[in-house]
N, C-alpha and C positions, 0 to 999 in steps of 0.2 A: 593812593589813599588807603588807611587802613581805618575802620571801622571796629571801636571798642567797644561794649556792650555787658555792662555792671547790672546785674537781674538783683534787687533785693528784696526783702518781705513787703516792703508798700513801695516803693521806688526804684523804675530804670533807668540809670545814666546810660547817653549813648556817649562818646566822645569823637571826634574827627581827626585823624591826626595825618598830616601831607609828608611826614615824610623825615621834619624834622622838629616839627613844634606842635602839638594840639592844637586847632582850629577853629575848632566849635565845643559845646559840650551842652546836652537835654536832659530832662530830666519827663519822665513819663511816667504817671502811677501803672504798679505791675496789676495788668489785669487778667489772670489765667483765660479769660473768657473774650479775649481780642482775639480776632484772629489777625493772618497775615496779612489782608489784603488792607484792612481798618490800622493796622501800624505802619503799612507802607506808604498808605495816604497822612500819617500823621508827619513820619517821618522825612518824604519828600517835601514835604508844604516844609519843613524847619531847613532844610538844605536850602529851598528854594530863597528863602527870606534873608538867609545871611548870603546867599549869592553864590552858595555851591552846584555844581553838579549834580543830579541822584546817579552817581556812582563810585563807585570804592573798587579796590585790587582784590581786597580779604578783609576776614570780618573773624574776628575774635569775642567769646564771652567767657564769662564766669556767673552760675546762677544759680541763687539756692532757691528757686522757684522752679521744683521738675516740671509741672504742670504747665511752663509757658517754653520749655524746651525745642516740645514740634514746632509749635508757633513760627519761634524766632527759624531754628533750620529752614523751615518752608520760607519764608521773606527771605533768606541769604539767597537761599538755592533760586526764586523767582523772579527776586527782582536784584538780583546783585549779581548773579549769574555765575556762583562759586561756590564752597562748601566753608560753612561754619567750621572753625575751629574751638572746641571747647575745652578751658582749660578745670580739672578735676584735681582733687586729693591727688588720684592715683594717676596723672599726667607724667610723662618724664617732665618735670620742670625743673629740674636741677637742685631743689632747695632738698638738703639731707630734713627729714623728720623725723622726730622722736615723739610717736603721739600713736594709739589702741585704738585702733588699726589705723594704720597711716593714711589712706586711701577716704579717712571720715573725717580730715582736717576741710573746713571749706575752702571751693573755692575762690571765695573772697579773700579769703585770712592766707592763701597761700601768694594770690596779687598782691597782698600789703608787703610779703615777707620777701617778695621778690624786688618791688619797689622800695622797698628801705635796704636791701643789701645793694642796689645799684648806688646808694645815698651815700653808704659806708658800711665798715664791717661793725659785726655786734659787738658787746651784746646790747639790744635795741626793741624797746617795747611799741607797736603800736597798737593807739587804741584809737577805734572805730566806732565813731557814733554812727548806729542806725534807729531801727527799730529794738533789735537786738546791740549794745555796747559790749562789743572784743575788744581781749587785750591777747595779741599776738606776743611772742617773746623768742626772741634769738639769741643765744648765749653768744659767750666770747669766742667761739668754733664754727660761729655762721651756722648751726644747728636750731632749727625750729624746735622748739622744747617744748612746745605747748599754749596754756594762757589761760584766759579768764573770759565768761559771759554773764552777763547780767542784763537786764531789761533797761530799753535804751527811757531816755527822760520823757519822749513822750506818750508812749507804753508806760508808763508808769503813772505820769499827769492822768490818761486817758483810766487808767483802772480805778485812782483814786476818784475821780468827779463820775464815773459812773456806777460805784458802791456807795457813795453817799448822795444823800437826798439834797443838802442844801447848797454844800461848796460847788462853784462857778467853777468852769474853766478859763484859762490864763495863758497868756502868751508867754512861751518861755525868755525868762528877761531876767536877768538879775535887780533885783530890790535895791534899793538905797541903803538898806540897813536890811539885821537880822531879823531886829523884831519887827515885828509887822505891826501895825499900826489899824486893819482892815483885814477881812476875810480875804481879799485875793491879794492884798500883801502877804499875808501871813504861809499862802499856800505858795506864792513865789517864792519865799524866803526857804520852807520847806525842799521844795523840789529843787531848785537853784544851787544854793549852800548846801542844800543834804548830800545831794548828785555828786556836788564836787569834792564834797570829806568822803565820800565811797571811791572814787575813784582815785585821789591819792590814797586813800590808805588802801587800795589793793594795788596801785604803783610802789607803795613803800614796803609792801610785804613781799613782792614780786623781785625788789630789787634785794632786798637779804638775803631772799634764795639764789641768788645771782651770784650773789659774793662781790657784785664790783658794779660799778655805778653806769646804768645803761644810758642812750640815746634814748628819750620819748618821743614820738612824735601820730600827735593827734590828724585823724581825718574821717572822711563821712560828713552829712551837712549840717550837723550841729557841732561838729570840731568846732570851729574857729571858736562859738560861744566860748564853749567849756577851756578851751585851750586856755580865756584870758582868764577863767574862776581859777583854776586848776594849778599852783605854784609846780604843780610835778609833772607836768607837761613843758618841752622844749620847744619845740614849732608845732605848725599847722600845714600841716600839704595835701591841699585838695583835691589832686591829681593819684593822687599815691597808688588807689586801687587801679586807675586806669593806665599807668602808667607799668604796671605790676603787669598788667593784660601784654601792653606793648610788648616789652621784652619777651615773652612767653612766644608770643606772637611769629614775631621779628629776628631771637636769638634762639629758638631751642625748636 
């Protein structure tokens, strides 16, 4: 059993994967201030429930959260009886990078670029709803070239409803229409609609600089949303980053 471990700014996926298929998958807010023993308890009780084992072979992360690094090492090292693999910018992980300094591409963005080259060759944009929205990019040479960041939709909802005084918060949902009809229509329609013309037209810009027309494919857990807003988005794979983990894992 291999244990994958996605750290991001407010959310840890763990994933389970036996070998040949993912098995389970959790999802834990990142809390610098757990320690090992309160994640180990969290974590067993989720094994326990779907009827796993508490144990794995190895254990693989990617985390843009330094602060919950020792954390997780201590929980591999105590209760899984192995050593963390952590995959970095400056990891051998096979993927050629073009990016100031290499070694500052994340984590994350280097799992997505790993799991969409197992999908197919470039060139191929993923975009990554988090907290933080990336846009990873792989040219026609299987070359990471770089990408885009922008504040993911609810990072943005959350700045807008807590600079002003009167507008409500909203569930991310796409409206019936643009114009809103009501104040948290109108803020739906906003954040929803707006989000989604941001991110094609930095798909549409991203693909000129390309020269040739890329694979998109959206993930993170507001993908799927955006995926259906988004005409410049081609699938959705929710697996992508942890699946990105696997190989790293598994083949390098």
């Amino acid at each position: 059993m291999l244990l994958a471990i996605d750290v991001g700014n407010s959310h840890t996926v763990f994933g389970l994967h036996d070998g040949s298929r993912w098995v389970d998958t959790w999802r834990h807010r990142t809390n610098i201030e757990s320690t090992e023993d309160e994640l180990a308890a969290w974590l067993k009780s989720m094994f326990e429930i779907a009827g796993h084992p508490f144990s794995v072979d190895s254990v693989v992360c990617a985390s843009v959260v330094p602060g919950i690094d020792r954390t997780l090492k201590l929980l591999t090292k105590n209760y899984f009886h192995t050593e963390l693999k952590f995959l970095t910018g400056g990891s051998d992980h096979g993927v050629q990078v073009d990016y100031e300094p290499k070694s500052s591409v994340g984590a994350d963005r280097i799992a997505n670029a790993l799991g969409a080259l197992a999908i197919q060759n470039g060139p191929i944009i993923v975009v990554d709803f988090g907290t933080a929205t990336t846009f990873d990019v792989i040219d026609a040479n299987n070359v990471y070239t770089g990408g885009a960041i922008l504040a993911g939709p609810l990072t943005s909802l959350s700045a807008l409803v807590k600079n002003t005084a009167k507008l409500p918060a909203i569930d991310l949902k796409a409206p019936a229409s643009a114009i809103g009809k009501n104040t948290s229509h109108s803020i739906a329609s906003g954040v929803m609609f707006g989000y989604a013309g941001a991110i094609n037209e930095l798909i549409r810009r991203i693909t000129d600089e390309l020269g040739s027309k890329p694979k998109v494919i959206a993930t993170g857990g507001l993908g799927e949303i955006f995926t259906e807003l988004c005409d410049g988005i081609d699938a959705y794979n929710p697996m992508l980053t942890l699946e990105g983990l696997r190989i790293f894992a598994t083949e390098r």
